[in-house]
C-alpha positions as a printed NumPy array, in Angstrom:
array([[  0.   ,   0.   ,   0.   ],
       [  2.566,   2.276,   1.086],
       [  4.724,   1.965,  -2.395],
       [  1.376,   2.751,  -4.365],
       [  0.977,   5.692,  -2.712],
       [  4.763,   6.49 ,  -3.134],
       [  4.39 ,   5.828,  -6.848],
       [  1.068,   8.061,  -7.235],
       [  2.526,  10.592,  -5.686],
       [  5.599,  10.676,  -7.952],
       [  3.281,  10.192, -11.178],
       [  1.463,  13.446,  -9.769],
       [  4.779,  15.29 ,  -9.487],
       [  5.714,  14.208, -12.769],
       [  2.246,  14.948, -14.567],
       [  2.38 ,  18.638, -12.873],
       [  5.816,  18.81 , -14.243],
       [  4.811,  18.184, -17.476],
       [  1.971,  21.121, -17.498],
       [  4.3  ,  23.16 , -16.442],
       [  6.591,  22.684, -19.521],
       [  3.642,  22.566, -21.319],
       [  2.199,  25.921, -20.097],
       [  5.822,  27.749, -20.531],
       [  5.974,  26.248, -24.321],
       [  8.969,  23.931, -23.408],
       [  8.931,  19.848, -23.391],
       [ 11.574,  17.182, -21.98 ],
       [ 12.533,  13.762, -23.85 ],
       [ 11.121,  10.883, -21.596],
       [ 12.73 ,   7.736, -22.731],
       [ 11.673,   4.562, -21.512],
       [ 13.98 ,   3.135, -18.648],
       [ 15.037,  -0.21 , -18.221],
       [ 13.396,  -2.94 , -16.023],
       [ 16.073,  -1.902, -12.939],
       [ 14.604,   2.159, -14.045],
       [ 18.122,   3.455, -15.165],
       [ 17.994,   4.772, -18.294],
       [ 20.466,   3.478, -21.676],
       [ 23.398,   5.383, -21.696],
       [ 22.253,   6.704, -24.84 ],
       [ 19.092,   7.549, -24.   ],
       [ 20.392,   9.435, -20.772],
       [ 22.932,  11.807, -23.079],
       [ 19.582,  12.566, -25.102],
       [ 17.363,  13.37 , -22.605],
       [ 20.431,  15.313, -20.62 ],
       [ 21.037,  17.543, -23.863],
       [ 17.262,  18.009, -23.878],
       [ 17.606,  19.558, -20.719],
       [ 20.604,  21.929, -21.376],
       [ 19.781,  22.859, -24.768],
       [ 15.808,  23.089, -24.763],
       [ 14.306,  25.724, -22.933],
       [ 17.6  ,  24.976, -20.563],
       [ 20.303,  26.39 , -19.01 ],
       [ 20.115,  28.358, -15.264],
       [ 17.237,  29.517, -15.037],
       [ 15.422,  27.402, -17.495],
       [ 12.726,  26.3  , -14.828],
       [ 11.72 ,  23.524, -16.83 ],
       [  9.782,  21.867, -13.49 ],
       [  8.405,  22.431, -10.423],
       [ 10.548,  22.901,  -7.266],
       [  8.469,  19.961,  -6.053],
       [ 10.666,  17.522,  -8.126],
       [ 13.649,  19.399,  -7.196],
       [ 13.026,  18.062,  -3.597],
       [ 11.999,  15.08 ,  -4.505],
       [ 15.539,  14.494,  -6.651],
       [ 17.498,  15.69 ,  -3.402],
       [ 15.6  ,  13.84 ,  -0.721],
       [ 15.905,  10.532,  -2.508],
       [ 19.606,  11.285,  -2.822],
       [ 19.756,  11.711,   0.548],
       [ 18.014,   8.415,   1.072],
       [ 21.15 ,   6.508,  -0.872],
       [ 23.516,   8.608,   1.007],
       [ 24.755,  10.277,  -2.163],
       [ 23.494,  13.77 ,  -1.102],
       [ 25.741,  16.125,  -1.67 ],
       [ 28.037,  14.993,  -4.48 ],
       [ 31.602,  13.302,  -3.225],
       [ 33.565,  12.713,  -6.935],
       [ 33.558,  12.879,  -9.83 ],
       [ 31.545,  16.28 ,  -9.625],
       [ 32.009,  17.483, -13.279],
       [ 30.974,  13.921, -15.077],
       [ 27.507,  13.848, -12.868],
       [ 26.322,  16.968, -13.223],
       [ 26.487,  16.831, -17.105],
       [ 25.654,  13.278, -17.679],
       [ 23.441,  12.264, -14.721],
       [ 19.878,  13.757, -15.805],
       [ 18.264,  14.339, -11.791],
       [ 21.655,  16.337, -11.137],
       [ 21.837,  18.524, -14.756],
       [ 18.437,  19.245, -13.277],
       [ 19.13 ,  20.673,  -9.925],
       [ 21.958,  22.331, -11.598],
       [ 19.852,  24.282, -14.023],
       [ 17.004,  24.76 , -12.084],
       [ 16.705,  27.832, -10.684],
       [ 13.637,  29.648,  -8.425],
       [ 13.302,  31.655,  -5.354],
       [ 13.755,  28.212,  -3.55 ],
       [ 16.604,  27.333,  -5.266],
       [ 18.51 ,  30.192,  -6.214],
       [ 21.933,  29.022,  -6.534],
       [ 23.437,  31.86 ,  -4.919],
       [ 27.404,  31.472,  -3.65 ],
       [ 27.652,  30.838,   0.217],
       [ 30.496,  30.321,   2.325],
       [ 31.602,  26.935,   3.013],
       [ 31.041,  26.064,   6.801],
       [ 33.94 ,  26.301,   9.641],
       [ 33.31 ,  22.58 ,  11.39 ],
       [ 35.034,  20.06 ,  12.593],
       [ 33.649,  17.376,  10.505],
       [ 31.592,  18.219,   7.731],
       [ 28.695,  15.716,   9.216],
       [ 28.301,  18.715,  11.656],
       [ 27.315,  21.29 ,   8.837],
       [ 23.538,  21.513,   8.273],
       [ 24.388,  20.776,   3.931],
       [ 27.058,  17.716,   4.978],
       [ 29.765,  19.811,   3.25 ],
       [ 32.324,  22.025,   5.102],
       [ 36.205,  21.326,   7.248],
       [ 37.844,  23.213,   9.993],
       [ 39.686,  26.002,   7.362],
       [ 35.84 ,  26.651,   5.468],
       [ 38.034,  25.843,   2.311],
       [ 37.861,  23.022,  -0.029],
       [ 38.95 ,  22.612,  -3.431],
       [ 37.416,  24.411,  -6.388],
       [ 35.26 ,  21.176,  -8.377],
       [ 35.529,  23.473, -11.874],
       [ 38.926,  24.512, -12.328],
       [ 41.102,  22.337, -10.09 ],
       [ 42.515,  18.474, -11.926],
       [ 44.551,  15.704, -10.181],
       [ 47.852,  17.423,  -9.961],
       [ 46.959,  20.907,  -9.911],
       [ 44.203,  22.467,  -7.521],
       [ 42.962,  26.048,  -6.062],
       [ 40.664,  25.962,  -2.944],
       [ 38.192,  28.361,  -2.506],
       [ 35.782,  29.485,   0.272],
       [ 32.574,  29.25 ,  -1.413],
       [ 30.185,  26.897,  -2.513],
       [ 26.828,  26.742,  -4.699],
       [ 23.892,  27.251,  -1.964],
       [ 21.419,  24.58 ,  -4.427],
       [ 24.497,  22.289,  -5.825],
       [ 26.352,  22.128,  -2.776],
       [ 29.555,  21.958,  -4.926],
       [ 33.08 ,  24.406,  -3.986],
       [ 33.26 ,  26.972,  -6.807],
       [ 35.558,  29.919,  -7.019],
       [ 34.119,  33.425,  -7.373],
       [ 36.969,  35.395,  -8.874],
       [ 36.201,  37.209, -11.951],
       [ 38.99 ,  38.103, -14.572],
       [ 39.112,  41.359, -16.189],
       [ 35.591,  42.394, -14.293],
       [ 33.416,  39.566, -16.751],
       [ 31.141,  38.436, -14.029],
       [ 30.42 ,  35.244, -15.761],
       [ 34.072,  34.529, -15.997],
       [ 34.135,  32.898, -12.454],
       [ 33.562,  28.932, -11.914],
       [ 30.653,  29.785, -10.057],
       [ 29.449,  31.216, -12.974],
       [ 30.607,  28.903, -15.544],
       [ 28.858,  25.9  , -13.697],
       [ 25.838,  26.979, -13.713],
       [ 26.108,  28.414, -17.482],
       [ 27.931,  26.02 , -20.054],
       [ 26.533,  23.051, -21.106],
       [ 29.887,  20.352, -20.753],
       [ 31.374,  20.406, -17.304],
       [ 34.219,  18.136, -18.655],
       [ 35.291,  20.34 , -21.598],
       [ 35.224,  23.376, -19.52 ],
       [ 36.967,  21.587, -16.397],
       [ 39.867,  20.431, -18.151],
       [ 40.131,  23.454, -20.141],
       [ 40.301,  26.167, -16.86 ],
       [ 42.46 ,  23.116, -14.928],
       [ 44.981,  23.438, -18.005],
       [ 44.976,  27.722, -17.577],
       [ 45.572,  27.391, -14.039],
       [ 48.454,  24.413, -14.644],
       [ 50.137,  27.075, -17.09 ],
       [ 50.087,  29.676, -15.14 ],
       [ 51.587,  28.445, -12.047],
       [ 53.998,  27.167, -14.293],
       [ 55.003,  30.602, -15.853],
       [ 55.171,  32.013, -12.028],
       [ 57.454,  29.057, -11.175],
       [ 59.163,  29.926, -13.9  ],
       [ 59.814,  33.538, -13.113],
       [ 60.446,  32.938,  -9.599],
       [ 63.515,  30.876, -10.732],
       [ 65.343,  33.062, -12.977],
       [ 64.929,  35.978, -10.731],
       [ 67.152,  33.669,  -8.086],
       [ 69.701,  32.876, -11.291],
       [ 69.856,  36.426, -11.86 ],
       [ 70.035,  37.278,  -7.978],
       [ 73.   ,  35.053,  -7.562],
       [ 74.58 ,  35.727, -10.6  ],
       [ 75.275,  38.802,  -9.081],
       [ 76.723,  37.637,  -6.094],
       [ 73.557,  37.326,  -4.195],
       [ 71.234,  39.667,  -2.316],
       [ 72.841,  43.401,  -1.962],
       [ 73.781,  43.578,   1.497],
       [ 71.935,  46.29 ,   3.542],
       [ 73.619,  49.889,   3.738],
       [ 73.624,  51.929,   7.472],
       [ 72.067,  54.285,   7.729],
       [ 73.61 ,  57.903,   7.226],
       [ 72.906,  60.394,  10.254],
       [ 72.147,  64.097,   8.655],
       [ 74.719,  66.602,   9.248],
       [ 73.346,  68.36 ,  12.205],
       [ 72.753,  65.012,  14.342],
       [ 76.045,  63.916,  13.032],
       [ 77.75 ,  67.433,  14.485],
       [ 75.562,  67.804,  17.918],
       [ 76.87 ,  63.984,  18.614],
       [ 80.464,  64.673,  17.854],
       [ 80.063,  68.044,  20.414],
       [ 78.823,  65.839,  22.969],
       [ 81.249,  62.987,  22.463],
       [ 83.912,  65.924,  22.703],
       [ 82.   ,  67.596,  26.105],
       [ 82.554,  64.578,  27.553],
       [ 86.239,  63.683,  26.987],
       [ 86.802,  66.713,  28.492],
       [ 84.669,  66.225,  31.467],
       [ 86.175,  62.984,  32.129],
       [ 89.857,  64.385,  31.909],
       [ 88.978,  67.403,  33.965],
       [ 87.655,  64.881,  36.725],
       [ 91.129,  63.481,  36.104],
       [ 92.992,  66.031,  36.622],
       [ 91.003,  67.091,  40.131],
       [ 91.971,  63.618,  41.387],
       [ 95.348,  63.689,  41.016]])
């Protein structure tokens, strides 16, 4: 009794989801699903495109936030709520996460939050945060070169950074996730930027030590020069007091 209910209930979310599209002029491939539910690989890249490309992108709002919740709460039944690896892959290939991701209302507004101080991130009311509030960037950071950052995506719980380059707001990761279509592409493409450019300051860092000890090393610091009146009042007194000392001298004897 209990699972009919639970599979009404989801047939009503889905059937209000559907007038919704419907109503705003949009539609979503359905494919059919396999007898375990998951959908063909190549049936999920279809219906995933659909999503990004047709009526899509943040801020699409091709569904209700009802099936929003209902995508994170049964995530959070399997334990896989939020996201531990493999961040870029699953939210441009997993269809209930390219939703979340480009869903965006009042409810779900994606803004950029700061990632929690805690001491284990099962103390943070999202399950994501450390002792430092940084983590590593999920956009531009690869297996041998990351960049952490202190903020995160409020809806897809995922570290993003928020610097902008050359004052493009929608040059940031934050942006960028929530605005390109192919995580991967985009991922490994920023990852290689910020691999070059650490090189190219590792680089630079090491000739300037050549050039430093070609030349003998580091210039050694100068003393500092007195000005001519503090130089001349110091020799008087040095002088005042020779001559106090020998006149005391010359009373003892």
């Amino acid at each position: 009794m209990q699972a009919t209910i639970a599979n009404l209930s989801n047939r009503q979310v889905q059937l209000e989801e559907e007038i919704a599209c419907l109503q705003g002029g949009q539609w979503i491939v359905k494919p059919k699903r396999t007898k375990t539910g998951r959908l063909p690989s190549k049936q999920q890249e279809v219906e995933t495109e659909t999503l990004l490309t047709v009526g899509g992108g943040l801020g699409g709002n091709n569904y209700a936030d009802a099936e929003i919740d209902r995508i994170i709460e049964a995530r959070k039944q399997r334990k896989a709520w939020p996201l531990k690896r493999k961040y870029c892959p699953a939210f441009s290939q997993e269809v209930d996460l390219v939703k979340i991701r480009c869903h965006k209302t009042p409810k779900h507004h994606h803004n950029a939050i700061r990632i929690p101080k805690v001491e284990k991130s099962e103390d943070s009311p999202n399950g994501i945060g450390n002792k430092e509030g940084r983590l590593i960037c999920r956009l531009c950071s690869g297996k041998t070169c990351n960049r952490n950052t202190s903020w995160m995506c409020a809806t897809c719980l995922v570290p993003l950074c928020v610097d902008i380059v050359n004052g493009d707001s929608e040059s940031s990761c934050h942006a960028r996730w929530h605005g390109c279509q192919d995580l991967v592409a985009v991922n490994e493409q920023l990852n290689a930027t910020l691999r070059e450019r650490r090189e190219l300051k590792k680089r630079s860092k090491m000739e300037g030590d050549r050039a430093l000890e070609a030349l003998g090393g580091l210039p050694q610091p100068v003393a500092p020069v007195a000005p001519p009146q503090m130089a001349e009042e110091a020799a008087a007194a040095a002088a005042a007091a020779v001559e106090e000392v020998n006149a005391l001298g010359s009373a003892h004897v």
